[in-house]
VEXSE-190588 format. One record per atom (N, C-alpha, C): x, y, z; residue number from 1; chain. Coordinates in nm, 4 decimals. Layout:
N
+----------+----------+----------+------+-------+
!       xx !       yy !       zz ! resi ! chain !
+----------+----------+----------+------+-------+
!        X !        Y !        Z !  NUM !     A !
...
+----------+----------+----------+------+-------+
//
This chain:
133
+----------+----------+----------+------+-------+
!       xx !       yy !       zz ! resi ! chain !
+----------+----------+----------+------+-------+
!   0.0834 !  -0.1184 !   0.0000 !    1 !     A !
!   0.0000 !   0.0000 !   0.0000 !    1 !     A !
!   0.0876 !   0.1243 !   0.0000 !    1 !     A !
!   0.0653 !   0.2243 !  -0.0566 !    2 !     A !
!   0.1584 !   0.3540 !  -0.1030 !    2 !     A !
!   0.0950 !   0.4642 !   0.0553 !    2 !     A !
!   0.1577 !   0.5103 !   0.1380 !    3 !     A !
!   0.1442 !   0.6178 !   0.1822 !    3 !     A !
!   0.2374 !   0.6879 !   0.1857 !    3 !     A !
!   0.1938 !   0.8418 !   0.2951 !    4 !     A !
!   0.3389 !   0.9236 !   0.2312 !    4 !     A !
!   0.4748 !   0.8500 !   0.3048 !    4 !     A !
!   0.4928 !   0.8159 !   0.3916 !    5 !     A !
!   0.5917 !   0.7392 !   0.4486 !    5 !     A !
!   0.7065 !   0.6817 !   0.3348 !    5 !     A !
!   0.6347 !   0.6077 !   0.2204 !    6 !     A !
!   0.7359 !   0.5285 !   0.1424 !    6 !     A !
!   0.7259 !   0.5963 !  -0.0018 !    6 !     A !
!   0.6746 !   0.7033 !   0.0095 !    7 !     A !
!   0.6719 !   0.7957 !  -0.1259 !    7 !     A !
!   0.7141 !   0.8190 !  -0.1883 !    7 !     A !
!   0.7898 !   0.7956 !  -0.2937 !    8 !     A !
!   0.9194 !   0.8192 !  -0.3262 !    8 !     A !
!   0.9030 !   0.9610 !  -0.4341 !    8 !     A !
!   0.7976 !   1.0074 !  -0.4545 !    9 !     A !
!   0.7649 !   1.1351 !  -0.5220 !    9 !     A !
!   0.8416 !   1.2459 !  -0.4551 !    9 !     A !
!   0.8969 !   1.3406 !  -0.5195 !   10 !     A !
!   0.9908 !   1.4592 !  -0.4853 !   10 !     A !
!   0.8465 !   1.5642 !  -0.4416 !   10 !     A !
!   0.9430 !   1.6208 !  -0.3120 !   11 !     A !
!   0.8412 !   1.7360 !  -0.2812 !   11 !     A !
!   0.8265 !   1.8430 !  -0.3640 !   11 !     A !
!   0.7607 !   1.9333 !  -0.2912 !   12 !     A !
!   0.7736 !   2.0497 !  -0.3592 !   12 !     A !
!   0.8527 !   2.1434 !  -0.3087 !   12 !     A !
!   0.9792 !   2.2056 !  -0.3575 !   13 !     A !
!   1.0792 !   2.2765 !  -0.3117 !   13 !     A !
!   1.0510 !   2.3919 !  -0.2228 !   13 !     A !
!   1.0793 !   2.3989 !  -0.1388 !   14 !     A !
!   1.0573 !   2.4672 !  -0.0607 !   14 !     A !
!   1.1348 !   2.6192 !  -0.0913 !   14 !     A !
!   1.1028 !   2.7320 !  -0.0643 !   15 !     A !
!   1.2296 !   2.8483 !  -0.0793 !   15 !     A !
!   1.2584 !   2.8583 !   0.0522 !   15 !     A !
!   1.3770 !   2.8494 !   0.1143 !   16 !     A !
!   1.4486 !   2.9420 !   0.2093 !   16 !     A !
!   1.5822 !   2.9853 !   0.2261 !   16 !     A !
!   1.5760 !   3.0794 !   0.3005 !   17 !     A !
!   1.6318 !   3.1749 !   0.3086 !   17 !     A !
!   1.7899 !   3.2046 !   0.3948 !   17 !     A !
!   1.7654 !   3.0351 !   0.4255 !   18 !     A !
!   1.9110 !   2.9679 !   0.4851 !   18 !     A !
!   1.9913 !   2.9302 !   0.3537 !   18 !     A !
!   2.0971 !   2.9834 !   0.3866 !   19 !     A !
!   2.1930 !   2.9628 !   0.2468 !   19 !     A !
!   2.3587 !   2.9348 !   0.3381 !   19 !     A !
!   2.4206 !   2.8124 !   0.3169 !   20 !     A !
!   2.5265 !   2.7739 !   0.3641 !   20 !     A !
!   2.6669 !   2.8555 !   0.3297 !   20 !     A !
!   2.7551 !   2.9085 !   0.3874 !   21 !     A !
!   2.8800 !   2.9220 !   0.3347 !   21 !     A !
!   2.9797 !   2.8340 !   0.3343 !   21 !     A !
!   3.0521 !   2.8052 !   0.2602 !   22 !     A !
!   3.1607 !   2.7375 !   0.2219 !   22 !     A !
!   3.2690 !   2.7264 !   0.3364 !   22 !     A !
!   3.2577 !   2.8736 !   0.3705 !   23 !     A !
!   3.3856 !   2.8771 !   0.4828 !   23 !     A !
!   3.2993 !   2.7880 !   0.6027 !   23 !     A !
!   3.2014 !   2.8162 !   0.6260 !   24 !     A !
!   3.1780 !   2.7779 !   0.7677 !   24 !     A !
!   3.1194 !   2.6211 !   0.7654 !   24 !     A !
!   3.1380 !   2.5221 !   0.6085 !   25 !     A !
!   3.0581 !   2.4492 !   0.6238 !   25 !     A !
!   3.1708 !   2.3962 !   0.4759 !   25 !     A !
!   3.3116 !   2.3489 !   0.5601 !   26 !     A !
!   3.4106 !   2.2853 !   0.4511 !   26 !     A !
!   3.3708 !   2.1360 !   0.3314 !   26 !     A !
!   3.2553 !   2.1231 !   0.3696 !   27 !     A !
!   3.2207 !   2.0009 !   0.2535 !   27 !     A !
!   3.1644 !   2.0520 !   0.1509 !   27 !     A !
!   3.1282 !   2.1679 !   0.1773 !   28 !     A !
!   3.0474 !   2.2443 !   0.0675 !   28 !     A !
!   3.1327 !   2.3202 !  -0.0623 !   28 !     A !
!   3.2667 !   2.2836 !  -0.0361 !   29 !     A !
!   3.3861 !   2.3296 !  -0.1022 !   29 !     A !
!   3.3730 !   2.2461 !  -0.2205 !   29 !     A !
!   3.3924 !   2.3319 !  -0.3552 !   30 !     A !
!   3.4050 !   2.2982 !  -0.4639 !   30 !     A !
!   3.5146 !   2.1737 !  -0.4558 !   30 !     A !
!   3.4616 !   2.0384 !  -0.5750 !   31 !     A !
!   3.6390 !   1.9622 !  -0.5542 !   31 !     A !
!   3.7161 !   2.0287 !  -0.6514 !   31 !     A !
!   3.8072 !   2.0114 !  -0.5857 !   32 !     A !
!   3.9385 !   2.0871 !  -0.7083 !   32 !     A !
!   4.0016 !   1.9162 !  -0.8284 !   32 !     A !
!   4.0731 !   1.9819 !  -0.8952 !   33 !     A !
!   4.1158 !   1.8819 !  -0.9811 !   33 !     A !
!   4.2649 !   1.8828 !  -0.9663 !   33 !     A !
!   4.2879 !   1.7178 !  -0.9190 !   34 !     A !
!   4.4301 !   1.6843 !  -0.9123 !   34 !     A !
!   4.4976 !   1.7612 !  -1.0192 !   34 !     A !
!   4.6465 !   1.7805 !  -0.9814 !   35 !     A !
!   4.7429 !   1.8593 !  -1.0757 !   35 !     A !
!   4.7583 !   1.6882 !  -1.1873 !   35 !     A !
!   4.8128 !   1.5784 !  -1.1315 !   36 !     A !
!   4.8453 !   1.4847 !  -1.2214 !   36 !     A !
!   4.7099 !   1.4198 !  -1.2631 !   36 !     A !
!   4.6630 !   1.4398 !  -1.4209 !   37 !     A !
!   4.5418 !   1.3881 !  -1.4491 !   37 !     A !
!   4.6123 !   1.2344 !  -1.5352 !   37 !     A !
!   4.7175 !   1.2611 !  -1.5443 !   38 !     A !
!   4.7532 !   1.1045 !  -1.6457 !   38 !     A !
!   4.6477 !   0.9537 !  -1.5490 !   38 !     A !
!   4.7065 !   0.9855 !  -1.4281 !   39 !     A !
!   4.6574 !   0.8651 !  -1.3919 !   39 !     A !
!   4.6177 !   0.9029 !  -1.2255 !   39 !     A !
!   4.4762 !   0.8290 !  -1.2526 !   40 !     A !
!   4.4018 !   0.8814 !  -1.0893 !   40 !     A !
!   4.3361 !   0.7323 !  -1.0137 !   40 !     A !
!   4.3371 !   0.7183 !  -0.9023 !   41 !     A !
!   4.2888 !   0.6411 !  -0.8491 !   41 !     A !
!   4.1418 !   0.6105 !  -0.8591 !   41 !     A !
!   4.1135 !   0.4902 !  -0.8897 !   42 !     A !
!   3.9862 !   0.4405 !  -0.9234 !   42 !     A !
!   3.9379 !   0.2903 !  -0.8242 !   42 !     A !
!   3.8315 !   0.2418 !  -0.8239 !   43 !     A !
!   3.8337 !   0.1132 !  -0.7347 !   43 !     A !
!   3.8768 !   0.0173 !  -0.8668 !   43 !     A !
!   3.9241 !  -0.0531 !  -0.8056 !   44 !     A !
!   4.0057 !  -0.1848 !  -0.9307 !   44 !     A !
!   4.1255 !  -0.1248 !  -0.9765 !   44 !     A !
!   4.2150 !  -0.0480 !  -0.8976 !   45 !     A !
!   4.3057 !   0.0264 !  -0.9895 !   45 !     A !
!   4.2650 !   0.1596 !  -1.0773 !   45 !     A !
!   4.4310 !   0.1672 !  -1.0883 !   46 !     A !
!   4.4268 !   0.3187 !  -1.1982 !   46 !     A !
!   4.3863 !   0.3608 !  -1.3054 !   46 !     A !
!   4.3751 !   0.4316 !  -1.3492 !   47 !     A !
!   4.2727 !   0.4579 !  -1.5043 !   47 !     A !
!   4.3727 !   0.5535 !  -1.5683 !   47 !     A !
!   4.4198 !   0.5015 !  -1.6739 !   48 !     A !
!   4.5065 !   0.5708 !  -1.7473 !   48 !     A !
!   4.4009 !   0.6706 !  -1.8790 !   48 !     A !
!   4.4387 !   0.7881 !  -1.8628 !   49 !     A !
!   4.3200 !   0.9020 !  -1.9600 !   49 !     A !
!   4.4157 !   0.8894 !  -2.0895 !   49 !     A !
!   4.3574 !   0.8814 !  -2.1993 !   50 !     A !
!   4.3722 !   0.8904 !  -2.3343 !   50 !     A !
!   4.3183 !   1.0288 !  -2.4110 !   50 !     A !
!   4.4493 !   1.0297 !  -2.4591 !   51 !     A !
!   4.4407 !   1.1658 !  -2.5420 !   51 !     A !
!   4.3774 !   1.1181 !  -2.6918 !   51 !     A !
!   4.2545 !   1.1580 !  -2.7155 !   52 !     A !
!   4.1685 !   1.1778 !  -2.8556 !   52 !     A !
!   4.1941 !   1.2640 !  -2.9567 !   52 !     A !
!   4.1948 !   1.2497 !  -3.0417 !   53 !     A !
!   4.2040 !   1.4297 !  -3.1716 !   53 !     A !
!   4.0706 !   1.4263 !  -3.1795 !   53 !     A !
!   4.0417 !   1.5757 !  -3.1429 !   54 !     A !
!   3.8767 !   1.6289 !  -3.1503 !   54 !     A !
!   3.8237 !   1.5655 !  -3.2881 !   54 !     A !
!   3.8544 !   1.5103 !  -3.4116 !   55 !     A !
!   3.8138 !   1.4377 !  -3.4963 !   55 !     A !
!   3.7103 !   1.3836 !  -3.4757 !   55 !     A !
!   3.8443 !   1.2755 !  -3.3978 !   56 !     A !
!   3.7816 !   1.1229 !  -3.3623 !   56 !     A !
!   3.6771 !   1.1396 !  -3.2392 !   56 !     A !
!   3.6814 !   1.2308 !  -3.1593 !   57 !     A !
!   3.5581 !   1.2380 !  -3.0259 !   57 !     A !
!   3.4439 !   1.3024 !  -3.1277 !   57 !     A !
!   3.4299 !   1.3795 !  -3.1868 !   58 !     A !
!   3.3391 !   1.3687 !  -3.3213 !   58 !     A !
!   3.2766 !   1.2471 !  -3.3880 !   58 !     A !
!   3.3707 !   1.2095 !  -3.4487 !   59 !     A !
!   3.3357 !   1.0246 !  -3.4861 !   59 !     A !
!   3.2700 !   0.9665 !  -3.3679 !   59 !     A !
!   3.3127 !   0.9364 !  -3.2794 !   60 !     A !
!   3.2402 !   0.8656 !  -3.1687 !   60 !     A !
!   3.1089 !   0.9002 !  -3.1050 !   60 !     A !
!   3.1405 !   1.0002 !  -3.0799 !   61 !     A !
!   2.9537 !   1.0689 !  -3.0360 !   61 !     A !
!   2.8605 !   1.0177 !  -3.1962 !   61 !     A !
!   2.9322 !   1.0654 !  -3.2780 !   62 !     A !
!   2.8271 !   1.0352 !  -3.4026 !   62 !     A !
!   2.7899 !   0.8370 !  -3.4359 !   62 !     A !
!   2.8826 !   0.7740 !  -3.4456 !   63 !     A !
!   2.8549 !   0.6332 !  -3.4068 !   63 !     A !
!   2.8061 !   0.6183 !  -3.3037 !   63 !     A !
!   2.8142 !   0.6707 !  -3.1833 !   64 !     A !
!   2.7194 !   0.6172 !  -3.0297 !   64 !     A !
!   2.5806 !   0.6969 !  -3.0953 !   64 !     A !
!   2.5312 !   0.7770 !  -3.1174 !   65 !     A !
!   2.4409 !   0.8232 !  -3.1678 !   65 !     A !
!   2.3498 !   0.7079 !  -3.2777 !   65 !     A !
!   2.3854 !   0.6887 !  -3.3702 !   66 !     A !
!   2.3777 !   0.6075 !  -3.4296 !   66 !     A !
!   2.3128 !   0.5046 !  -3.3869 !   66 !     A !
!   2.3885 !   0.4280 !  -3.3099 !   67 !     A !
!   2.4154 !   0.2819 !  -3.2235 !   67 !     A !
!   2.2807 !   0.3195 !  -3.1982 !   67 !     A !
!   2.2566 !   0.4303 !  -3.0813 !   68 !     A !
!   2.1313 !   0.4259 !  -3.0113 !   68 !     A !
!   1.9988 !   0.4497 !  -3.0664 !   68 !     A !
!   2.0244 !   0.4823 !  -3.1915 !   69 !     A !
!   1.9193 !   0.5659 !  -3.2846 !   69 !     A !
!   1.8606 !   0.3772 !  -3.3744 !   69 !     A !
!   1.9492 !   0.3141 !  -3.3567 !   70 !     A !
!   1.9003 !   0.2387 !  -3.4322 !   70 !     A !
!   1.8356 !   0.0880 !  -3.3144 !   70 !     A !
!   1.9110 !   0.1371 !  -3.1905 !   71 !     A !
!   1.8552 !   0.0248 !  -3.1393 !   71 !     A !
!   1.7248 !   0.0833 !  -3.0905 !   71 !     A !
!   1.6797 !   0.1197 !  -3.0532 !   72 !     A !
!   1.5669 !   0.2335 !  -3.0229 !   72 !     A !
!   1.4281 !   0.2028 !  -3.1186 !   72 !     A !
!   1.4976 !   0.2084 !  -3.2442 !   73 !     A !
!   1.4374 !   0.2065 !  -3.4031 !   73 !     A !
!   1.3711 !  -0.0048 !  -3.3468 !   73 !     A !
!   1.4947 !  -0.0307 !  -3.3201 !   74 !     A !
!   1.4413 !  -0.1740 !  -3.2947 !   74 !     A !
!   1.3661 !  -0.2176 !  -3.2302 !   74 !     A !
!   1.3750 !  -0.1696 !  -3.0861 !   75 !     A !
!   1.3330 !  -0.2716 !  -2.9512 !   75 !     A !
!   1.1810 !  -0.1474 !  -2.9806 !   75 !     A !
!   1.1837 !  -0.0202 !  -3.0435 !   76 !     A !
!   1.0334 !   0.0558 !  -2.9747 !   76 !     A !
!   0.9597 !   0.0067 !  -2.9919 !   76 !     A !
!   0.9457 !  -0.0178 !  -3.1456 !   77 !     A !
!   0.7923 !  -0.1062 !  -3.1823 !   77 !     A !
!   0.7648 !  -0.2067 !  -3.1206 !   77 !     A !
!   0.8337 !  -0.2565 !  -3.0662 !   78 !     A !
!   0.7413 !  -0.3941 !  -2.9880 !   78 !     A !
!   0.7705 !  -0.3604 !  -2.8514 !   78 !     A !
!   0.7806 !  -0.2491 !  -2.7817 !   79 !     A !
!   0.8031 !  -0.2282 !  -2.6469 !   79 !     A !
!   0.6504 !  -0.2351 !  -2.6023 !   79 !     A !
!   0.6397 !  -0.2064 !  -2.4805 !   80 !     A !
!   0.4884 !  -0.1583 !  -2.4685 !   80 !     A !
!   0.5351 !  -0.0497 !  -2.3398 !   80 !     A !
!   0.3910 !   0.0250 !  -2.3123 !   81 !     A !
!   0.3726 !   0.1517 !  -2.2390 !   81 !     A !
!   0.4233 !   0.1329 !  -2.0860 !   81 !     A !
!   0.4659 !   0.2491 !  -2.0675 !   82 !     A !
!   0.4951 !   0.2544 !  -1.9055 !   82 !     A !
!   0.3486 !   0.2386 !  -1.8239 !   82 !     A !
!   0.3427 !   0.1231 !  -1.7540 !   83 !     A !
!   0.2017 !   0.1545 !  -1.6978 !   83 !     A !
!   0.2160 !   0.0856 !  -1.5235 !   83 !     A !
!   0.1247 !   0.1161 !  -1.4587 !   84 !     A !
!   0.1424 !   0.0634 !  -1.3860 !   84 !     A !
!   0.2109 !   0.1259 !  -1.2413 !   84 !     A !
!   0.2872 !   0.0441 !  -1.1280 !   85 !     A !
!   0.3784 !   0.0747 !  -1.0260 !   85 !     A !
!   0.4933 !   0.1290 !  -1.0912 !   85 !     A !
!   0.5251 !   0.0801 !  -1.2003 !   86 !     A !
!   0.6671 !   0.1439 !  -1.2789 !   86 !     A !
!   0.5940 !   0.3070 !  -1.3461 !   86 !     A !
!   0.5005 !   0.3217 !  -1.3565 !   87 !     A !
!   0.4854 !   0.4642 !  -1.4147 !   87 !     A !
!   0.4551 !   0.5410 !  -1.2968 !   87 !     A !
!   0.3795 !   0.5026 !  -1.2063 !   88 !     A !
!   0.3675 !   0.5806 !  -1.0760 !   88 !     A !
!   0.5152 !   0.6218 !  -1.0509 !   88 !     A !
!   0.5763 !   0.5413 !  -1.0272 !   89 !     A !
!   0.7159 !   0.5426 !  -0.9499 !   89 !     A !
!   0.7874 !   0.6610 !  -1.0096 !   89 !     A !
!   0.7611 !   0.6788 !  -1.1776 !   90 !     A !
!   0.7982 !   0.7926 !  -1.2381 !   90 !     A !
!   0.7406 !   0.9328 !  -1.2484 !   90 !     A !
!   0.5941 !   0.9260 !  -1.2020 !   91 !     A !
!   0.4976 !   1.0440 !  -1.2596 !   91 !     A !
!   0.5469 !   1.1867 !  -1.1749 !   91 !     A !
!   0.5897 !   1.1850 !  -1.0610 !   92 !     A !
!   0.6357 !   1.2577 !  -0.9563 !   92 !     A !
!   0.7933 !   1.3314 !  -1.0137 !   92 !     A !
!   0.8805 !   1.2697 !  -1.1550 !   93 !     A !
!   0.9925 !   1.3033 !  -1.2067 !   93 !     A !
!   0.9833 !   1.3761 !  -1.3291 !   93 !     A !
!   0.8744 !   1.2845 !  -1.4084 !   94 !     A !
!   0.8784 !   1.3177 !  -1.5440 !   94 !     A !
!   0.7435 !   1.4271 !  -1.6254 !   94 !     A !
!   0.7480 !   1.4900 !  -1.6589 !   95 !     A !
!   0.5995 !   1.5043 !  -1.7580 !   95 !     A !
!   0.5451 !   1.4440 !  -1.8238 !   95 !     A !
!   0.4072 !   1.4190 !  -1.7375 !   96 !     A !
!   0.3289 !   1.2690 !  -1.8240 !   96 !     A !
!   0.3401 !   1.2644 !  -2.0030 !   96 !     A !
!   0.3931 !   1.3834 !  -2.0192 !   97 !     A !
!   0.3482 !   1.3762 !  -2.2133 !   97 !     A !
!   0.4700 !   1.2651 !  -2.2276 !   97 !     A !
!   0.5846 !   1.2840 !  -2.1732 !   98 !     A !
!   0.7336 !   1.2625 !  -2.1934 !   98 !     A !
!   0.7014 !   1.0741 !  -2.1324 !   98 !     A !
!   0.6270 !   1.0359 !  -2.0143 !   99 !     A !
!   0.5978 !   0.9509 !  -1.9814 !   99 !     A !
!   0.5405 !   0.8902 !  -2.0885 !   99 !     A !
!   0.3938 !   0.9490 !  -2.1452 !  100 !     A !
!   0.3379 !   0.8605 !  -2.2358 !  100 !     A !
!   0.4084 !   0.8238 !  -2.3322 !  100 !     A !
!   0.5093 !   0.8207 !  -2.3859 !  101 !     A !
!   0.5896 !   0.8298 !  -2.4779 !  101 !     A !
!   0.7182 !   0.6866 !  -2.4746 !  101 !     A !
!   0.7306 !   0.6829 !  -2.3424 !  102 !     A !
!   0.8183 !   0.5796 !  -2.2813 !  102 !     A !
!   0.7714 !   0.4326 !  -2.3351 !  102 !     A !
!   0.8366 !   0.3243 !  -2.3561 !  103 !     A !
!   0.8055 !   0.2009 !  -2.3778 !  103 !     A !
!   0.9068 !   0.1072 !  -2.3306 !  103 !     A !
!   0.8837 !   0.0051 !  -2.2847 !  104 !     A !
!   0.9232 !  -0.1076 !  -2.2372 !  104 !     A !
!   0.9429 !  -0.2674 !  -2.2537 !  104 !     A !
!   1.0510 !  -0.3017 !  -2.2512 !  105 !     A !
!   1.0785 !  -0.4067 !  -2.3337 !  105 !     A !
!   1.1303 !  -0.4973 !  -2.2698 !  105 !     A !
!   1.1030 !  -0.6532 !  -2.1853 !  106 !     A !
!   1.2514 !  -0.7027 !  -2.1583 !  106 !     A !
!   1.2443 !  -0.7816 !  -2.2209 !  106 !     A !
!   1.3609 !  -0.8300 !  -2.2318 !  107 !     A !
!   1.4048 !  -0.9521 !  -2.3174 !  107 !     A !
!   1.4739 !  -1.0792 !  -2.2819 !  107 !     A !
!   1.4164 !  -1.1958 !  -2.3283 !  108 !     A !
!   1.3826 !  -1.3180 !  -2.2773 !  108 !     A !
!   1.5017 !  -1.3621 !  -2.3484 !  108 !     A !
!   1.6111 !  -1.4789 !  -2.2962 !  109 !     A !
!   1.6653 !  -1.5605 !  -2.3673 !  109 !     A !
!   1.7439 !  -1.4475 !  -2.4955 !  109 !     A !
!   1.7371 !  -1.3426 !  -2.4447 !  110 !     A !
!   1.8096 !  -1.2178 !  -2.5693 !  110 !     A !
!   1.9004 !  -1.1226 !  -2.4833 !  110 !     A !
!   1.9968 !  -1.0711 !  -2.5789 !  111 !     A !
!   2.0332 !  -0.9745 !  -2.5221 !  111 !     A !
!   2.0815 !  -0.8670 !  -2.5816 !  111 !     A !
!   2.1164 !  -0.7326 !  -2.5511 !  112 !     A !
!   2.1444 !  -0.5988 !  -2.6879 !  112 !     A !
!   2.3140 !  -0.6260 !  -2.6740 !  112 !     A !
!   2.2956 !  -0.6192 !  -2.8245 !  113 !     A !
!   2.4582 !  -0.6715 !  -2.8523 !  113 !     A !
!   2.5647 !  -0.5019 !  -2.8158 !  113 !     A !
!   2.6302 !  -0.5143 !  -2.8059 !  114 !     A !
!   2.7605 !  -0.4140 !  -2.7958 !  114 !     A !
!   2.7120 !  -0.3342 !  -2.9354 !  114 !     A !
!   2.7669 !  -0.2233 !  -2.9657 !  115 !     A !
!   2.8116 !  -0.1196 !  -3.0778 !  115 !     A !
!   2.9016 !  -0.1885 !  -3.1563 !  115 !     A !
!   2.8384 !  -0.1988 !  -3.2852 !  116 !     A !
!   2.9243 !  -0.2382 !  -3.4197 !  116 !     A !
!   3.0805 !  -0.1691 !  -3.3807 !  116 !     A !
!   3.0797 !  -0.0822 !  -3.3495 !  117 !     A !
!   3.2331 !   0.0221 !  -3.3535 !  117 !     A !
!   3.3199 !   0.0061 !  -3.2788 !  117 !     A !
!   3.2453 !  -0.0953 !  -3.1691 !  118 !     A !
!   3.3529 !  -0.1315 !  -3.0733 !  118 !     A !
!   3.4803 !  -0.2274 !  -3.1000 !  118 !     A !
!   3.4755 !  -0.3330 !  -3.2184 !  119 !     A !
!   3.6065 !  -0.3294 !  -3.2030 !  119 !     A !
!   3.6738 !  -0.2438 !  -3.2924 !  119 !     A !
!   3.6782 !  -0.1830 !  -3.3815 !  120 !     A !
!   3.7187 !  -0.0563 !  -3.4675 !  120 !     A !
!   3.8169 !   0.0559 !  -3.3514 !  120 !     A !
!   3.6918 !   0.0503 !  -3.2221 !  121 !     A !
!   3.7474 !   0.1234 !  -3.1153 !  121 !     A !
!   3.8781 !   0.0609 !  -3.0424 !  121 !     A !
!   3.8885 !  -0.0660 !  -3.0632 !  122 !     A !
!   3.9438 !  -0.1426 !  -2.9784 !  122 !     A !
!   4.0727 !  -0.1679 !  -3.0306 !  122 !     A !
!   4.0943 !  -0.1830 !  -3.1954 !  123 !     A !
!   4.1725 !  -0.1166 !  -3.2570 !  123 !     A !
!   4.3130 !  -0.0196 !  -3.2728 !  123 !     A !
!   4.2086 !   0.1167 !  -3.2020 !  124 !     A !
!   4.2394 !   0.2374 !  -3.1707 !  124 !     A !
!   4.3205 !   0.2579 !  -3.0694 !  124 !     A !
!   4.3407 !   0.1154 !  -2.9739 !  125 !     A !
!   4.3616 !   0.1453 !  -2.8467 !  125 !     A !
!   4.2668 !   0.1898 !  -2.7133 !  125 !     A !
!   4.0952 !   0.2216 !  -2.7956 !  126 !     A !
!   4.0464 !   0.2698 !  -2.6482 !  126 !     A !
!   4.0269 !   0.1739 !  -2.6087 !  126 !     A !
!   3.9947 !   0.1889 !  -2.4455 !  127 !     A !
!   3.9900 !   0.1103 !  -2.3732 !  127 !     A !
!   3.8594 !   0.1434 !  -2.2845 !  127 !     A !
!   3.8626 !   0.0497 !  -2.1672 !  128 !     A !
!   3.7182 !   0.0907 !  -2.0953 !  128 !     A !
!   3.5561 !   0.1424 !  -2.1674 !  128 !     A !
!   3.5602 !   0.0640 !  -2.2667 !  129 !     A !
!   3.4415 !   0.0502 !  -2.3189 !  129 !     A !
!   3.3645 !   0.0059 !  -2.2013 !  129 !     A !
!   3.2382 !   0.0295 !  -2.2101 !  130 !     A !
!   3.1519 !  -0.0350 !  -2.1417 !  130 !     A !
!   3.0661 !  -0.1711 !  -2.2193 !  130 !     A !
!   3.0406 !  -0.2740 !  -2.1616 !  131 !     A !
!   2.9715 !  -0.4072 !  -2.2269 !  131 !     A !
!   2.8347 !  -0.4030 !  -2.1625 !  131 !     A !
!   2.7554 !  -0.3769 !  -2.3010 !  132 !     A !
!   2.6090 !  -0.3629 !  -2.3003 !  132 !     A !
!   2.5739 !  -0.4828 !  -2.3160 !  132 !     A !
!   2.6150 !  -0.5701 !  -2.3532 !  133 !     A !
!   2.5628 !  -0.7017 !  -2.3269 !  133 !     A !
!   2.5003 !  -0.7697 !  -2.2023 !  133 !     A !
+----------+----------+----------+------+-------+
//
């Protein structure tokens, strides 16, 4: 049963007129950015950053674009509507127009394959792809 207790709907913002300072309230401090960006601590180890030619980060947004434009193209038509505890859960975030619009799909014994480009990428040397599989 839904009461306000387990609500998970966002209030309505309140205005006031309490406003924190930085000095008197040190977490509120911007983070700064390490001087050495080559390599930063991560969980599982270090993450070495790769230098791109604005080209190729061009190319890539436009293939991830792509990628998503076509899987989208795939799974919509046979998705079906947000309805239900899963659309409640959203109505409190989204604008119902933007809601009605949503569709849903899972998939049985299937799964969404990786980006054609990934090994092309892999190739390249990038690394830390993520596996959509």
């Amino acid at each position: 049963m839904r009461n306000k207790l387990n609500d998970p709907h966002p209030r309505e913002k309140e205005q006031s007129s309490f406003q924190e300072n930085p000095e008197e309230n040190p977490s509120l401090e911007k983070n700064t950015i390490p001087a050495d960006l080559d390599q930063q601590a991560a969980i599982g180890g270090l993450i070495e950053f790769q230098q791109c030619q604005e080209g190729d980060i061009h190319k890539a947004i436009r293939w991830f674009s792509e990628y998503l434009r076509s899987e989208r193209e795939e799974y919509y038509a046979i998705g079906e509507p947000l309805v239900g505890d899963w659309r409640w859960l959203m109505d409190g975030y989204f604008e119902p127009a933007l809601l009605d619009q949503v569709r849903v799909l899972e998939l049985v014994d299937e799964r969404v394959a990786n980006p054609w480009f990934y090994p092309k990428a892999r190739e390249r040397g990038v690394r830390h792809l993520p596996d959509v599989m």
